[in-house]
C-alpha positions in Angstrom: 0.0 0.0 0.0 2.6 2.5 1.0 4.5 1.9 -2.7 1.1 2.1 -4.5 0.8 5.4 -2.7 4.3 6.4 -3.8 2.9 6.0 -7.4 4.7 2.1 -8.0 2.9 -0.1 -10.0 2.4 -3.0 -7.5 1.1 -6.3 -7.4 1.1 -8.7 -4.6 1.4 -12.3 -4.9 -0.9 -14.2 -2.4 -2.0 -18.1 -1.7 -5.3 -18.8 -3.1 -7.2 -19.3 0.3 -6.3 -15.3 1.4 -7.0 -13.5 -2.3 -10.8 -12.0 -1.4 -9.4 -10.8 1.7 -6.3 -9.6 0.6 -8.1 -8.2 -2.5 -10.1 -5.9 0.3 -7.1 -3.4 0.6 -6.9 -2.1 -2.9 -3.9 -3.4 -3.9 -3.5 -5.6 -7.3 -3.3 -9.3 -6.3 -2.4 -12.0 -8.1 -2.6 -15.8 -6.9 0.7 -18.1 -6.3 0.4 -21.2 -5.8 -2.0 -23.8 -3.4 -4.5 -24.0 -0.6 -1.5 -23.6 2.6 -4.9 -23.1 4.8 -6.6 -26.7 4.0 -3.5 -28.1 4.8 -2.5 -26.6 7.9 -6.2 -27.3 9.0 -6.6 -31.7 8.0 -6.2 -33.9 10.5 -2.6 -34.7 9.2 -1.0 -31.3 9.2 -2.9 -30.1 12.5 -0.6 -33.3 14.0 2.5 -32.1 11.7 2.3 -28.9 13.2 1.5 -29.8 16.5 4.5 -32.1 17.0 7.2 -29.6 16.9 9.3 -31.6 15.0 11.3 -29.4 12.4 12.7 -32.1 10.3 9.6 -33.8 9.6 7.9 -30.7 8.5 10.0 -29.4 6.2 9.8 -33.1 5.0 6.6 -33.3 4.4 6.9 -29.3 3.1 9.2 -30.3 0.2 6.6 -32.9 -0.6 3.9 -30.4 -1.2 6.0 -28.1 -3.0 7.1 -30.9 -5.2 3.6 -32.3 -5.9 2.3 -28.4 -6.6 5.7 -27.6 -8.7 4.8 -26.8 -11.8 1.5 -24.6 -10.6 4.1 -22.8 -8.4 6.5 -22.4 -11.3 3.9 -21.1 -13.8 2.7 -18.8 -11.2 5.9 -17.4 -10.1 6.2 -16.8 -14.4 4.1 -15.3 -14.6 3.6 -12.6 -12.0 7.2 -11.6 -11.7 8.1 -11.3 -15.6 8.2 -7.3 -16.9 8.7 -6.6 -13.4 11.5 -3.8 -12.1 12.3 -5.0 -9.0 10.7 -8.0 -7.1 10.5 -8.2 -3.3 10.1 -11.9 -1.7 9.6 -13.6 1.4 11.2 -16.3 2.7 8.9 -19.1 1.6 9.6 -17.2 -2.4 12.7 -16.5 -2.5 14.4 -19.3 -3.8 11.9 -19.1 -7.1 12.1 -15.1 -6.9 15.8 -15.0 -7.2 15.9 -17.1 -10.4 13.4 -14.9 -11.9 15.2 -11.4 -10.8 18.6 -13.1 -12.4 16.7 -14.1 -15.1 15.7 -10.5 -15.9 18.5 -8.7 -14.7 16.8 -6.7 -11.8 17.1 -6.6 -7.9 15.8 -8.9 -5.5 15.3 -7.9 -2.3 15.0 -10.5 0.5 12.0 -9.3 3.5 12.5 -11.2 6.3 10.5 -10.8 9.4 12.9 -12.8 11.6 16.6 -12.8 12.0 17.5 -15.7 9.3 21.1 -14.4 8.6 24.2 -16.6 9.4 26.0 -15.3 12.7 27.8 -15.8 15.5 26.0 -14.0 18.1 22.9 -16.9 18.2 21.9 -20.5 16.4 19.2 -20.4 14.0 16.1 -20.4 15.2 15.0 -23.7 13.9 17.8 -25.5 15.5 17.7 -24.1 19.0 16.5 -21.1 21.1 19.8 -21.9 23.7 22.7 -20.0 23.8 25.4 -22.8 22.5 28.4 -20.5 24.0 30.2 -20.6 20.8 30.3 -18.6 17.6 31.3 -21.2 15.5 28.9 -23.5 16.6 26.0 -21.1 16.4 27.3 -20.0 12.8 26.8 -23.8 11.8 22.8 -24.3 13.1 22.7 -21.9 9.7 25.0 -23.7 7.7 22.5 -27.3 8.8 19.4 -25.1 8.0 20.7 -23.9 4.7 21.6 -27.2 3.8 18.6 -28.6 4.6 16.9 -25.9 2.8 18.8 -26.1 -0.8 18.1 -29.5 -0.4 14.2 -29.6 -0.8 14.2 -26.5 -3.4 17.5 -27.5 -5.9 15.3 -29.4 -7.9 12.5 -26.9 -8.2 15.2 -24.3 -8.9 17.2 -26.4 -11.2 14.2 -27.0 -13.0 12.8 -22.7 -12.7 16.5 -21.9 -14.3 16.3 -24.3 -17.0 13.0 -22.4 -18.1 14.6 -19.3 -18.0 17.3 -20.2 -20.1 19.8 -19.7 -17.2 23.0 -22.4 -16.3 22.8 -24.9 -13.6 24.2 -24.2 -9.8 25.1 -25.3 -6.9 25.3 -22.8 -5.2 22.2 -22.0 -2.8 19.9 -19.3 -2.8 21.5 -17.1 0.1 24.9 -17.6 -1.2 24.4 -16.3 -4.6 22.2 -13.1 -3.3 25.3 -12.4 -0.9 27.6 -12.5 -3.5 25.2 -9.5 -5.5 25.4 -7.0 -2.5 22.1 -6.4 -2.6 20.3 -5.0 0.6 17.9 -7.4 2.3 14.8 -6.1 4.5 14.9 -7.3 7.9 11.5 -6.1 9.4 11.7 -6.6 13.4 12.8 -4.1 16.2 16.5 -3.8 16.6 15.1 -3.3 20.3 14.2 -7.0 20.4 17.2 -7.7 18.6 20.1 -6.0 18.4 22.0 -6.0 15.2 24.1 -9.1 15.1 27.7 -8.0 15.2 28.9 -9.9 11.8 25.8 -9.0 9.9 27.3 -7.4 6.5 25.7 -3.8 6.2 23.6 -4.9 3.2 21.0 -6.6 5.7 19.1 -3.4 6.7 16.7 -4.0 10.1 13.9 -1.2 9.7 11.7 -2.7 12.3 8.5 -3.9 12.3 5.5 -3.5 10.1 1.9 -3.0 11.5 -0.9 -2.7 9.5 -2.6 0.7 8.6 -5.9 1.8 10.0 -6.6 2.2 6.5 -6.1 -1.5 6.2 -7.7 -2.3 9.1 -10.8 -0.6 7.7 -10.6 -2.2 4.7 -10.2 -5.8 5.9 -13.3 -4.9 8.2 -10.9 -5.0 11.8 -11.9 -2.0 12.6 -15.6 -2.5 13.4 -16.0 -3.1 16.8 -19.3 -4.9 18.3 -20.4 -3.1 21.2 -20.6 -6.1 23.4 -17.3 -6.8 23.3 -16.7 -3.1 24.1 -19.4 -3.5 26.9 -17.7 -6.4 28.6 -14.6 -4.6 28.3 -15.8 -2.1 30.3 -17.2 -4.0 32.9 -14.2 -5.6 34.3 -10.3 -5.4 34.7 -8.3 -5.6 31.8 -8.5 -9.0 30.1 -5.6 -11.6 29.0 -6.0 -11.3 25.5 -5.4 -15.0 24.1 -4.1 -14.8 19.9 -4.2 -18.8 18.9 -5.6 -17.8 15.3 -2.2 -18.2 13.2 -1.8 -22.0 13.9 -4.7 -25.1 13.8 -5.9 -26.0 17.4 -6.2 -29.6 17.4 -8.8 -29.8 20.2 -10.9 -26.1 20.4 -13.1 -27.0 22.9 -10.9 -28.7 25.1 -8.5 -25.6 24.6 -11.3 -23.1 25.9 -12.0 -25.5 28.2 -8.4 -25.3 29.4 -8.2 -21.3 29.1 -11.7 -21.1 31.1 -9.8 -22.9 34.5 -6.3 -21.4 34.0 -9.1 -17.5 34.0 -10.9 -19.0 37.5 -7.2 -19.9 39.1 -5.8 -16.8 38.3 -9.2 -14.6 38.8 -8.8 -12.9 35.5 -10.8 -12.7 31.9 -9.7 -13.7 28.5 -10.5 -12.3 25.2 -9.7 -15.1 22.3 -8.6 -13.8 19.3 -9.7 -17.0 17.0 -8.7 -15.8 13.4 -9.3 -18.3 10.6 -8.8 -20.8 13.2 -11.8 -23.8 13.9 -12.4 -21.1 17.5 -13.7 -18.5 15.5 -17.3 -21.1 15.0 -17.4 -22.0 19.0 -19.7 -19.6 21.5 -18.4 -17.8 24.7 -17.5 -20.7 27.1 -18.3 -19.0 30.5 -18.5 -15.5 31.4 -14.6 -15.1 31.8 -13.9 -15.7 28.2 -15.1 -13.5 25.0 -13.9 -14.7 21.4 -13.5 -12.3 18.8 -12.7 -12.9 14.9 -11.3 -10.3 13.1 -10.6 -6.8 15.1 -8.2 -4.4 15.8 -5.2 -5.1 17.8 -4.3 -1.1 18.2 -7.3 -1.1 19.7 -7.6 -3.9 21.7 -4.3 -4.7 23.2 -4.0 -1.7 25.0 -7.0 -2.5 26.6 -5.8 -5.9 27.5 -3.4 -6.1 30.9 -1.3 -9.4 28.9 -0.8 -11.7 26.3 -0.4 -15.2 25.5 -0.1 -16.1 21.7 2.0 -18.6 19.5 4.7 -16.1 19.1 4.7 -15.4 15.3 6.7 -12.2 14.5 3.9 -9.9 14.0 1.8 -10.6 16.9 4.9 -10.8 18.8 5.7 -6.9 17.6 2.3 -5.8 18.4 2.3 -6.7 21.5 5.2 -5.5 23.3 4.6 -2.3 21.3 0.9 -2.3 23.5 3.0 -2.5 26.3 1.9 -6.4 27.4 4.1 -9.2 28.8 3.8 -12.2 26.9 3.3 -15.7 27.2 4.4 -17.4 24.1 3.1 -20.9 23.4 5.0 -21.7 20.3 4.6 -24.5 17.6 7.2 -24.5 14.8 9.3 -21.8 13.0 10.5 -18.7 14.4 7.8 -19.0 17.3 10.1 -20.6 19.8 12.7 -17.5 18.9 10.3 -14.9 19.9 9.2 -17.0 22.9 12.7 -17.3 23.6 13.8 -13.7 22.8 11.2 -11.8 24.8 12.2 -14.3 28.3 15.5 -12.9 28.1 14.2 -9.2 27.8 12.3 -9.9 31.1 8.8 -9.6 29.4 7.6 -13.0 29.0 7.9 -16.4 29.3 8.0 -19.4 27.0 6.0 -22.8 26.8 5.7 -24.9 23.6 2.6 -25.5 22.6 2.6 -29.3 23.0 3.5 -28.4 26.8 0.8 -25.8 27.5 -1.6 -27.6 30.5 -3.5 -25.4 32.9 -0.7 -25.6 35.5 2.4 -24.3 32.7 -0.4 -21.6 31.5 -1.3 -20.2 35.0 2.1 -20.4 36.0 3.2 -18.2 33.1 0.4 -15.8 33.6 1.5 -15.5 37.3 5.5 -14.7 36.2 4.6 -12.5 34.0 1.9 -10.5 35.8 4.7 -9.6 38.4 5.3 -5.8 38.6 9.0 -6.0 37.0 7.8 -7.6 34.0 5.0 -5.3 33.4 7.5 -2.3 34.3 10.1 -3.9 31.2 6.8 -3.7 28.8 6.4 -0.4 29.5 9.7 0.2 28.7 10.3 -1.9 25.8 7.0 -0.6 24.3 8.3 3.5 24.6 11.0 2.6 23.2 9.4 0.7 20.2 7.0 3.6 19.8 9.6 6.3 19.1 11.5 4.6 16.3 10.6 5.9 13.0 8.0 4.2 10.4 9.7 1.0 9.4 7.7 0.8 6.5 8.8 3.8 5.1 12.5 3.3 5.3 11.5 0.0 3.3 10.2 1.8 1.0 13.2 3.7 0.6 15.2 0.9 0.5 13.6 -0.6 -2.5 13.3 2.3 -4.3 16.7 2.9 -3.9 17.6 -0.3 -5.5 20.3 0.3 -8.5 19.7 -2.7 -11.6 22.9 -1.6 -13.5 25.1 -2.3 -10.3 23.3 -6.3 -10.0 26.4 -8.7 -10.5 24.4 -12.4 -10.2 27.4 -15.1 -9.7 28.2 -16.9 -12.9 
């Protein structure tokens, strides 16, 4: 939206499960891809998910990708050829490189957590412990990357072909390093500092929240006056986010939320999302579920947080100002969860952990007064940064295609 505004010629390149809604915000949209929603919500990836386990995931991952290939080919094709410069996330990139080499333009890498090799911490889908060595947390990225290459060489080896481009061995992150283009790293340097051997091509701008504008658009901004009622007639609620990830057992889970609200005296507003939540009714009178609404509104009303940890609700909530409780499941969830225990704002349980007792004692640790001072805190300074979206902007814009040297 902010590039459209700038007067670029934009289109965004969406799974077909989200292209009505993303369609709402005015922005061209164009469809890449399958269904990632049915999958994440069958019987067989709710368990995928819900196990934790990293390997098998990006196992069965690869398997999708490679049974959907030549869709996601076509797709990628077609939506990035005449372009000037592309912009891809992580899940893209392998496929958007190709086609920026391909036509000779930049490609600029948006990450929304720290992904980059380093020293200073292990990848985040290795480990969230501190392995007191630089050398061994520079090779949890070296495993991943590995890993990685492995399920997308064909795909790219096949993408390249296509495009009339030579054969390579070298991965994806390797061969954008070697261009010196900048990559977007959207997260607060306040949650984590700039790693100290980070090359000054990976820019961190902070994180990106939606616009009221969007919010309006995507109908979050509408709020039900019952909700706003009960708000009013109580203390400040936990607010509880599971919408991102499939809940295996919904009822049990309210079930569990109501008890952990009795033992710790408090309310609960549940954030259900696309998830199977958003069909259930109010369990008791401590918990409210909400779809779709406004978390600049909201959260500030809310005295905490628990949520799976993804990097945007993550942002948005130590930017209200709440502690966290972070019940992660897979990806960079257990980084966050991890990340924000060592500011002193929240604690970490993975999902496949979280029982009443785990739950209240994290709502306990983090309700005590020098983790709600450290919110505070961390929120102020959050809040004074300037617009991360806008230096992104810039950043793109001030991309340079006759300086683009792709590795031979």
């Amino acid at each position: 939206m902010a590039l459209q505004a700038r007067g670029h010629d934009v289109t965004l390149a969406v799974p077909p499960n989200v292209l009505e809604w993303a369609a709402q915000c005015g922005v061209r949209i164009a469809r890449i891809g399958f269904d990632t929603q049915a999958y994440m919500d069958s019987p067989e990836g709710q368990a995928m998910f819900a196990s934790g386990n990293v390997r098998a995931i990006m196992k069965r991952m690869q398997t999708l990708m490679h049974a959907h290939q030549d869709l996601l080919l076509a797709d990628q094709m077609r939506i990035c050829d005449g372009a000037d410069v592309i912009v891809a996330g992580v899940l893209t990139e392998d496929h958007s490189a190709v086609m920026a080499e391909a036509q000779g333009i930049p490609l600029i890498a948006l990450h929304l957590a720290p992904l980059m090799p380093t020293g200073d911490f292990a990848h985040s889908l290795v480990t969230t412990r501190d392995l007191r060595s630089r050398l061994l947390h520079r090779l949890t990225y070296a495993v991943v990357e590995r890993l990685w290459w492995a399920a997308h060489r064909d795909s790219v080896a096949l993408l390249r072909s296509r495009m009339g481009l030579a054969s390579t061995r070298r991965p994806t992150q390797q061969r954008l390093a070697a261009t010196g283009l900048c990559s977007v790293q959207a997260f607060s340097s306040h949650l984590v500092p700039r790693p100290s051997d980070w090359s000054p091509t990976q820019r961190i701008v902070g994180s990106f929240q939606v616009p009221k504008a969007a919010r309006r658009s995507l109908g979050e901004a509408a709020l039900a006056p019952q909700l706003a009622a009960w708000l009013e007639a109580g203390p400040p609620p936990v607010y509880v986010g599971l919408g991102s990830m499939p809940v295996r057992e919904p009822d049990r889970m309210l079930n569990l939320l109501g008890q952990v609200a009795r033992r710790c005296n408090c309310r609960m507003v549940v954030g259900a999302g696309w998830s199977t939540l958003a069909s259930l009714q109010d369990p008791s009178p401590e918990i409210r579920l909400v779809g779709a609404i406004d978390h600049d509104w909201l959260l500030p009303r809310c005295s905490a947080a628990v949520h799976h940890g993804g990097a945007g609700t993550t942002h948005a909530v130590v930017m209200a100002g709440l502690p966290s409780v972070v019940a992660s499941v897979f990806a960079d969830q257990p980084f966050w969860g991890a990340r924000l225990a060592q500011l002193g704002v929240g604690c970490h349980i993975p999902f496949r952990k979280l029982t009443c007792d785990s739950l209240e004692r994290g709502l306990r640790l983090i309700s005590k007064a020098d983790a709600v001072a450290h919110a505070a805190t961390l929120s102020a300074r959050m809040r004074s940064d300037p617009d991360p979206v806008s230096a992104a902007v810039r950043l793109i814009e001030e991309s340079r295609i006759d300086t683009i040297r792709y590795p031979s």
